[in-house]
Wavefront OBJ file of the C-alpha trace (Angstrom):
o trace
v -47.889 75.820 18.353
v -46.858 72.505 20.353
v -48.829 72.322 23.345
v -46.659 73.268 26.840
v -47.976 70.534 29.185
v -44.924 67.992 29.616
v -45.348 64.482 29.348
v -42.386 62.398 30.998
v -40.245 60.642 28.561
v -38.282 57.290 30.294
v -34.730 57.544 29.993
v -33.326 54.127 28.198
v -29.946 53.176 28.420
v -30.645 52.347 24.567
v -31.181 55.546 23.842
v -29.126 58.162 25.872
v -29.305 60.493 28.899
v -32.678 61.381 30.867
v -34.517 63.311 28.358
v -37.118 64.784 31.085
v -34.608 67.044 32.544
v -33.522 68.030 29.656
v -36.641 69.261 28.232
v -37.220 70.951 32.240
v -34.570 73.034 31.347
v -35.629 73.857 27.911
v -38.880 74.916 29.571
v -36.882 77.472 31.860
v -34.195 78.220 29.736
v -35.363 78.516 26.088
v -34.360 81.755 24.607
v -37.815 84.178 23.847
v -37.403 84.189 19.952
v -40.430 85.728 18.130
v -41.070 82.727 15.890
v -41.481 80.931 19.279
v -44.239 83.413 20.726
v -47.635 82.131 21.273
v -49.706 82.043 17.902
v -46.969 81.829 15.266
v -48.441 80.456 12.405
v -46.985 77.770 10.586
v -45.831 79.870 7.750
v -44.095 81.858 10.585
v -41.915 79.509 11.419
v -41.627 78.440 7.845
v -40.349 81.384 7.222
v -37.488 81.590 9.867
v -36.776 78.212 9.065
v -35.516 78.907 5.626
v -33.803 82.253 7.136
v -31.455 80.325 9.856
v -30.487 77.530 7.269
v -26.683 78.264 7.445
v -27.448 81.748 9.513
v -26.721 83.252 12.698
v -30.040 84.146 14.559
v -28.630 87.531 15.399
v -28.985 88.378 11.716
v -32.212 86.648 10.515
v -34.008 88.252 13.874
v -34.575 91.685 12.413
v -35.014 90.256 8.527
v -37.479 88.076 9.706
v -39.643 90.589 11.854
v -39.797 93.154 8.932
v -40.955 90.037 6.611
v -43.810 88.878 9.359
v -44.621 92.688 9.483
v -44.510 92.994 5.365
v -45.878 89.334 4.256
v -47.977 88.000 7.233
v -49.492 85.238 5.002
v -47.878 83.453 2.092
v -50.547 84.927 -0.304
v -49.193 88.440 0.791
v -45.046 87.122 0.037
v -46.603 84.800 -3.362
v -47.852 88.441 -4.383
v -45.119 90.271 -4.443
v -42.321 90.288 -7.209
v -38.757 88.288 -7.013
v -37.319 91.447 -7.164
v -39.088 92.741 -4.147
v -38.193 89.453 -2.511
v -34.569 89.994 -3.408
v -34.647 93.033 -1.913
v -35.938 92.303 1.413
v -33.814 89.321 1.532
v -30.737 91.479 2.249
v -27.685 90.114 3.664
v -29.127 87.234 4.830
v -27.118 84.772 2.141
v -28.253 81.964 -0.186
v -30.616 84.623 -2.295
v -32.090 80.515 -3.647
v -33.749 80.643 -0.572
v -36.002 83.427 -1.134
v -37.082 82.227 -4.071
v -37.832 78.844 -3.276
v -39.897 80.546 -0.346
v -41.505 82.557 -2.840
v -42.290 79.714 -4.852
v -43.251 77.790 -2.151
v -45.940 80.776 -1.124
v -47.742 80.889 -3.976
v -47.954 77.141 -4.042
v -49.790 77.030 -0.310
v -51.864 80.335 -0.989
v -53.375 78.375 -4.275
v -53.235 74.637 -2.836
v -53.449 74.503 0.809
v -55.761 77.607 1.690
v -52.668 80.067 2.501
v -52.129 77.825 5.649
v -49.110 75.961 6.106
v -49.529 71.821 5.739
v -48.832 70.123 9.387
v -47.880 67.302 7.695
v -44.399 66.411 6.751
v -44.760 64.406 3.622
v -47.142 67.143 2.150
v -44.792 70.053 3.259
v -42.203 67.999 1.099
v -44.554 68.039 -1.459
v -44.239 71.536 -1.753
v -41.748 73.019 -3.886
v -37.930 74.528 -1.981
v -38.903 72.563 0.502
v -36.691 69.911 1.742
v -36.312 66.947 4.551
v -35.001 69.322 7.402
v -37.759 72.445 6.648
v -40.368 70.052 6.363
v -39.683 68.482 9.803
v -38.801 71.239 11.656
v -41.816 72.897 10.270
v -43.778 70.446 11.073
v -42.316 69.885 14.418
v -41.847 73.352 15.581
v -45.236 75.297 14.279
v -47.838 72.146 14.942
v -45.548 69.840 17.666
v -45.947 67.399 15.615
v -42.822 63.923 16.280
v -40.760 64.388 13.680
v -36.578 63.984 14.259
v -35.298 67.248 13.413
v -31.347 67.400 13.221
v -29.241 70.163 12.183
v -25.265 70.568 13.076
v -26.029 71.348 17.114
v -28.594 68.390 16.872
v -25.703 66.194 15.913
v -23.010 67.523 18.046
v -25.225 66.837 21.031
v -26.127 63.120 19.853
v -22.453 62.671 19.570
v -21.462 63.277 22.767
v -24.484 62.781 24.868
v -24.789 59.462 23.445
v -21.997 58.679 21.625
v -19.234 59.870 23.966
v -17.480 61.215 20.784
v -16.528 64.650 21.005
v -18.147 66.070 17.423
v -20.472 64.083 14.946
v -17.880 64.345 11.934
v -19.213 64.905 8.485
v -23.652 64.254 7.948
v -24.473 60.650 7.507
v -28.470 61.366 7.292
v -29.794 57.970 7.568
v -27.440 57.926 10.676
v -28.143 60.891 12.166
v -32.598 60.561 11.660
v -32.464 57.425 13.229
v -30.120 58.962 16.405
v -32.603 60.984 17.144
v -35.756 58.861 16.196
v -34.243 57.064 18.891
v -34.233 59.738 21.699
v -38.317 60.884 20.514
v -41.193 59.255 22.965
v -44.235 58.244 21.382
v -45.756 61.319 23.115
v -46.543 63.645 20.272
v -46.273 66.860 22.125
v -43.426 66.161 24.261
v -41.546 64.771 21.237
v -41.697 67.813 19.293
v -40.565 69.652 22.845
v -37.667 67.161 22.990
v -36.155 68.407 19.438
v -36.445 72.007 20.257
v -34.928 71.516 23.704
v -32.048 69.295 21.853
v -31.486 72.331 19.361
v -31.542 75.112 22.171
v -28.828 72.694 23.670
v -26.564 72.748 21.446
v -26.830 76.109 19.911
v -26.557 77.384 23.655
v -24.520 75.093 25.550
v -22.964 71.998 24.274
v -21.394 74.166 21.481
v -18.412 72.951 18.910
v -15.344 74.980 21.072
v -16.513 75.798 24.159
v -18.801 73.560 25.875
v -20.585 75.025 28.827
v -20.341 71.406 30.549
v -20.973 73.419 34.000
v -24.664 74.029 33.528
v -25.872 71.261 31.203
v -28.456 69.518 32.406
v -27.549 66.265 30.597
v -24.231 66.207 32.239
v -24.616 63.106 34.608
v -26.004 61.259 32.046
v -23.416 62.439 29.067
v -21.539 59.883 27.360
v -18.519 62.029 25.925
v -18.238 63.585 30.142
v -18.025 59.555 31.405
v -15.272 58.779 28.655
v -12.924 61.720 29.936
v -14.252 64.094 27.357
v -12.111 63.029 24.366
v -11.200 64.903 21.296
v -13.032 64.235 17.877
v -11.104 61.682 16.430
v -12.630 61.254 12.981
v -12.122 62.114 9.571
v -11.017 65.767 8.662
v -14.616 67.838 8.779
v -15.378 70.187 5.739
v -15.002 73.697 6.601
v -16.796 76.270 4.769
v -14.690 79.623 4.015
v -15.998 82.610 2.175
v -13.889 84.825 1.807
v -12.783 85.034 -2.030
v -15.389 82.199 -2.451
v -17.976 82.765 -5.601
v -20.748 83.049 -2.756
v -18.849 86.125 -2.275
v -18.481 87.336 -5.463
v -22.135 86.428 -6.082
v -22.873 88.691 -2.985
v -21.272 91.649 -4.410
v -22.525 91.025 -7.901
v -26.199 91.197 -5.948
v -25.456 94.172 -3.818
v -25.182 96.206 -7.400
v -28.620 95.427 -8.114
v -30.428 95.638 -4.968
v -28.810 99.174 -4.894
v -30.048 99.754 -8.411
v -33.213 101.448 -9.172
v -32.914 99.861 -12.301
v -31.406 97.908 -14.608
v -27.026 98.796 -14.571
v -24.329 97.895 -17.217
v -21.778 95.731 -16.877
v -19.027 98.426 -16.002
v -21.278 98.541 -12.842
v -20.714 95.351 -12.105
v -17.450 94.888 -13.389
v -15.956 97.594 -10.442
v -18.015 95.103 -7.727
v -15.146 92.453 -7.958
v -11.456 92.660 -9.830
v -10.733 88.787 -10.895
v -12.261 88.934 -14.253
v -12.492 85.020 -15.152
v -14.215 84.406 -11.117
v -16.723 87.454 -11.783
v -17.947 85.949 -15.130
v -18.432 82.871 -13.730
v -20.477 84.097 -10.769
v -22.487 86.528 -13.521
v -23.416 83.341 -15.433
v -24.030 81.490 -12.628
v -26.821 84.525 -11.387
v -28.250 84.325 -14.757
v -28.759 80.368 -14.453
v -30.294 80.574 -11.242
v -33.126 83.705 -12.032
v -31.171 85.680 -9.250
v -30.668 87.997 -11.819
v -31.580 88.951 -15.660
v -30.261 90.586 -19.005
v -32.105 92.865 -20.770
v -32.308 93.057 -24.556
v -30.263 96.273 -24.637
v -27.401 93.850 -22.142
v -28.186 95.633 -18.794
v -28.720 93.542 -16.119
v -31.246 93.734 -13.275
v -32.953 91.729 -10.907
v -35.639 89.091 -12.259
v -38.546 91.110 -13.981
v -37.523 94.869 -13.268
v -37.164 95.191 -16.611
l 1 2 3 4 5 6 7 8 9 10 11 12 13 14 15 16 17 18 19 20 21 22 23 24 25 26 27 28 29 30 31 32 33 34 35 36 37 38 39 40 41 42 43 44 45 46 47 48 49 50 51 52 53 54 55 56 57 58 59 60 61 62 63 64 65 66 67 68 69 70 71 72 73 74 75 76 77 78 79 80 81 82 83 84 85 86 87 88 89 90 91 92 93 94 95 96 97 98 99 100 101 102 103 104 105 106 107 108 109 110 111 112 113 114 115 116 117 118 119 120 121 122 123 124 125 126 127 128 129 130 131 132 133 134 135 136 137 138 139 140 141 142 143 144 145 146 147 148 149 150 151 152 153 154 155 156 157 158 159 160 161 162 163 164 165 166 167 168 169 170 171 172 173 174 175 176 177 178 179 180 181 182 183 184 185 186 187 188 189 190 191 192 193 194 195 196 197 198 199 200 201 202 203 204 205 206 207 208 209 210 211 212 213 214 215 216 217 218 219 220 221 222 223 224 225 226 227 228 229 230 231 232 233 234 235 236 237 238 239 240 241 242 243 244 245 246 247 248 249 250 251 252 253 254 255 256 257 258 259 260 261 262 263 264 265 266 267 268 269 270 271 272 273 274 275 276 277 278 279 280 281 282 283 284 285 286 287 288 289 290 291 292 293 294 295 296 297 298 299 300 301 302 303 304 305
């Protein structure tokens, strides 16, 4: 884990708002998540990274303890079957994911030692794993400076720095070199710096109600010096789900996690009524390995067959 000792990082009118208080108050604020406790691995954190990719931490919490507690090392998860992975996944959405982190667990247990690379080009190198895991793992498990942005990253660039009152749609060569910009050289504190501008904006400077009263940027905020104006850009995409195929997919899963084996398609036919969306989502299970046919045209989760 990154080391606690705090290393001042200059304010520059460049750049934004003092950073130093900011990370002060990370340091006395920061919420006690487990994947932040003293001795985390790396494949801890790599592991609640891919979790709270598009998911509330109120849900990947327990998920994530009864993985740690199940697969401490990525040997133990690259050991298991998808179907068992499936399984444990639950609820948690985006079923990929757990594959991909399965994938990408055998791949360290038979390349890097079962130990988690530090280093974000060969944590890219691994296979599920993309730009944001790779920094934040990299980042958050060995404090190494890496920009790290996710949608509260960008919300707080925006209006700490920007004085716009939301970021607007991802621009990712944009949005790395905002916060590039905000990192001291400092290693240690820079890795302190993303976590503190995360916990910000998951915590604080949030999308509808800013808690303006207790930031500890305030002074120094752009959007509060411009009068706090609303976002003015382009519409933003809003994800729904409801009647979405990530729903139907959903309930087209639930049937076989309930399963103790392999069910008919009357089985899964009762889990949603549009016929034309279901098919669609059953094909598109079958494409991704989330799910399998068997030769007498069951179905069932990949190899419990």
């Amino acid at each position: 884990m990154a080391d606690n000792r705090t290393t001042e990082a200059p304010r520059s009118a460049e750049t934004g708002p003092d950073t130093t208080e900011l990370i002060d108050w990370f340091e006395h604020n920061a919420r006690a998540l487990p994947w932040r406790a003293p001795g985390t691995t790396g494949w801890g954190v790599l592991v609640s990274e891919t979790m709270l990719q598009q998911t509330p931490v109120s849900r990947v919490l327990p998920i994530w303890q009864e993985w740690m507690e199940r697969w401490p090392r990525p040997s133990d998860l690259a050991a298991a079957s998808q179907a068992e992975v499936l399984r444990a996944w639950g609820k948690l959405g985006y079923p990929r994911r757990a594959l991909r982190l399965h994938e990408a667990a055998g791949a360290i247990a038979s390349e890097h030692d079962d130990v988690v690379p530090a280093d974000v080009d060969t944590l890219l190198a691994l296979p599920g794993i993309g730009t944001y895991t790779a920094r934040a793992v990299a980042t958050f498990a060995y404090g190494r400076r890496a920009p790290v942005v996710d949608t509260n990253v960008r919300r707080v660039v925006a209006r700490a720095v920007h004085g716009a009152g939301d970021a607007g749609n991802p621009s990712p060569k944009r949005d790395l070199a905002d916060v590039e910009a905000l990192l001291p050289d400092d290693e240690a504190t820079a890795a302190k710096l993303s976590a503190a501008l995360m916990e910000l904006g998951q915590t604080v400077c949030t999308a509808r109600s800013p808690g303006c009263e207790v930031c500890p940027i305030v002074g120094d905020c752009a959007w509060q010096r411009a009068g706090r104006p609303a976002y003015a850009g382009p519409p933003k995409k809003v994800q729904r789900f409801a009647g979405t195929d990530r729903q139907v997919r959903g309930r087209l899963l639930d049937v076989l996690r309930a399963a103790e084996g392999p069910v008919n398609r009357q089985q899964l036919d009762a889990a949603w009524n549009e016929a034309g969306q279901r098919d669609r989502c059953l094909d598109s299970l079958l494409v991704d390995g989330l799910m399998e046919q068997t030769d007498d045209g069951r179905f069932a989760l990949p190899g419990e067959h």
